[in-house]
N, C-alpha and C positions, 0 to 999 in steps of 0.2 A: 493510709491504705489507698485515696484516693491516686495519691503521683506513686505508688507501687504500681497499679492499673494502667494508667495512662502511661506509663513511664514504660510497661510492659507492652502498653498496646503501640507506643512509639517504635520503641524497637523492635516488635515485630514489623509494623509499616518500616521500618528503613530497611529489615532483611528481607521482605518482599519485593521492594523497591530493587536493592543491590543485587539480588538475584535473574529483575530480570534485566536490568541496564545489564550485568554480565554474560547474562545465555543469551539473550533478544537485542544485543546491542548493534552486531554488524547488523541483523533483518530490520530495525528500525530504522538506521542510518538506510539504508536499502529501501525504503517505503518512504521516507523524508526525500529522498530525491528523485522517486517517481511521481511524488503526487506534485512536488512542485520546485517548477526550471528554476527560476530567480532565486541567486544565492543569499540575500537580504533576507526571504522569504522562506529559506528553507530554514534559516536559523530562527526567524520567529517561529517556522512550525515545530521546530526541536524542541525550542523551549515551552512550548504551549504540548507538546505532547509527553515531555518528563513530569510536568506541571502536574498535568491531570494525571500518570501513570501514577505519583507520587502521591496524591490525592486521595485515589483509588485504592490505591493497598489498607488504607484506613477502613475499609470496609469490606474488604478481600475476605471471603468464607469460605473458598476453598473447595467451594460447589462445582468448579470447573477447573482444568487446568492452568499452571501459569501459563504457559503458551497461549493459551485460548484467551482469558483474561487481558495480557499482555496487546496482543494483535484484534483483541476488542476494543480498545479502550484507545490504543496509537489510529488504528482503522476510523473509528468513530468522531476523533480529535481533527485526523486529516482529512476525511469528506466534508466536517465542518468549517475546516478554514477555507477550504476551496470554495464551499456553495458562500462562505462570508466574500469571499471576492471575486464572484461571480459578473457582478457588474465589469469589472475590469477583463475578464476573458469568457465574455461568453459565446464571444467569436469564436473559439477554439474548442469548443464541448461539440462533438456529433453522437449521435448515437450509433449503434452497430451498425445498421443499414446505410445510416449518412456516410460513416469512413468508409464505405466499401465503395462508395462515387469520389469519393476527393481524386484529385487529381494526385500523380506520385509527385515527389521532389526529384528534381534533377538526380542523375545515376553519378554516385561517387564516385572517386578516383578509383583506381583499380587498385590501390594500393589498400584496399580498407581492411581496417585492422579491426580485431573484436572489441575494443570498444569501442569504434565509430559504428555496431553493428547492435550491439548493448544500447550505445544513447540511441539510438532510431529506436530500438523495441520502446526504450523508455519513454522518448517525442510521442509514439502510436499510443503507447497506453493510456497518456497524459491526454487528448484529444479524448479518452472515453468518457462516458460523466461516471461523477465516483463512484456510485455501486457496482458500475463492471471496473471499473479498475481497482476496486477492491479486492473483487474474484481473482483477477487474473494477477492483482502483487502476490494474493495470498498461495495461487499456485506455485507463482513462481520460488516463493521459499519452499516452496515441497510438501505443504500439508495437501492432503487427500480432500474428499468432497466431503465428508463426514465431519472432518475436523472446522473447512471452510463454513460448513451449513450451522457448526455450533457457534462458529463466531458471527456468522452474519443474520444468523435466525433464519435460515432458507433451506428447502431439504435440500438431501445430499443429491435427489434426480436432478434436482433443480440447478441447483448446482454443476454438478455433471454435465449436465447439458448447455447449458452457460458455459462454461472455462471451453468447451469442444469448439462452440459456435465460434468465440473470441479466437484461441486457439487457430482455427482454419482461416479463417481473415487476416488476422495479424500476420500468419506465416506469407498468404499470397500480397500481401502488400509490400515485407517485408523483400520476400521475391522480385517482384514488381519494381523494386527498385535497387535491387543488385545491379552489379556492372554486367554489361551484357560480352560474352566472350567471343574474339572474334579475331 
């Protein structure tokens, strides 16, 4: 009776697990390589965030959405790797206010193609420290403020008003460092 249980409660945890590696798989590969540049580093955060996703399902109740659950638990795995290697780039963390002084990066070729336009939004959001760059990955997969504020435990105003704020910066930085036409 005991491995009928466990056996039962295994493969539940593997069809939670396989469900969301299938639905949440490109949006995590997509979160893996915003929260971090170095490609060493992104495979240790892959495997440290299927790890714990994997972990997790073992005690998945079903109180929240997979989605939610999912983008809790990768969210929460990758703010920790990064504040774990924080000594190594702490140069590069600003807050809202601090990126809006940085100086821009030289204006790219005029040639620039969307994803040379993709990695700068990715470069800008990597400079956030990870609770607003949490906001704003989770925006940019398309969940709403409602859904962000259930994953991060923040209301949805709160929220709202955070993603606007980042939102408005990020675009005139982004701006700020288009090719100027002439």
């Amino acid at each position: 009776m005991t491995v009928t249980t466990s056996s039962s409660s295994a493969e539940r945890q593997r069809a939670f697990y396989d469900s969301a590696v299938a639905e949440f798989g490109d949006a995590l590969s997509r979160l893996i390589r915003s929260y971090e540049r170095d490609t060493d580093k992104r495979a240790d955060l892959r495997q440290e965030i299927h790890f714990a996703l994997w972990q997790s399902f073992g005690r998945f109740d079903e109180r929240c959405s997979l989605r939610t659950w999912t983008y809790r638990v990768a969210h929460n795995v990758a703010s920790t790797f990064v504040r774990r290697h924080r000594r190594s780039r702490s140069g590069e963390w600003v807050s809202l206010d601090e990126l809006e002084t940085i100086a821009v990066d030289a204006a790219p070729d005029e040639a620039v193609e969307r994803t040379l336009m993709i990695e700068r939004l990715h470069e800008t959001i990597r400079q956030l420290h990870p609770p607003e760059q949490q906001l704003m990955l989770l925006y940019l997969e398309g969940l709403d403020a409602a859904s962000i504020g259930e994953i991060t435990g923040l209301s949805a105003s709160n929220v709202a008003t955070k993603i606007h704020r980042i939102k408005k910066l990020v675009a005139r930085l982004i701006h700020a460092e288009a090719p100027n036409d002439e």
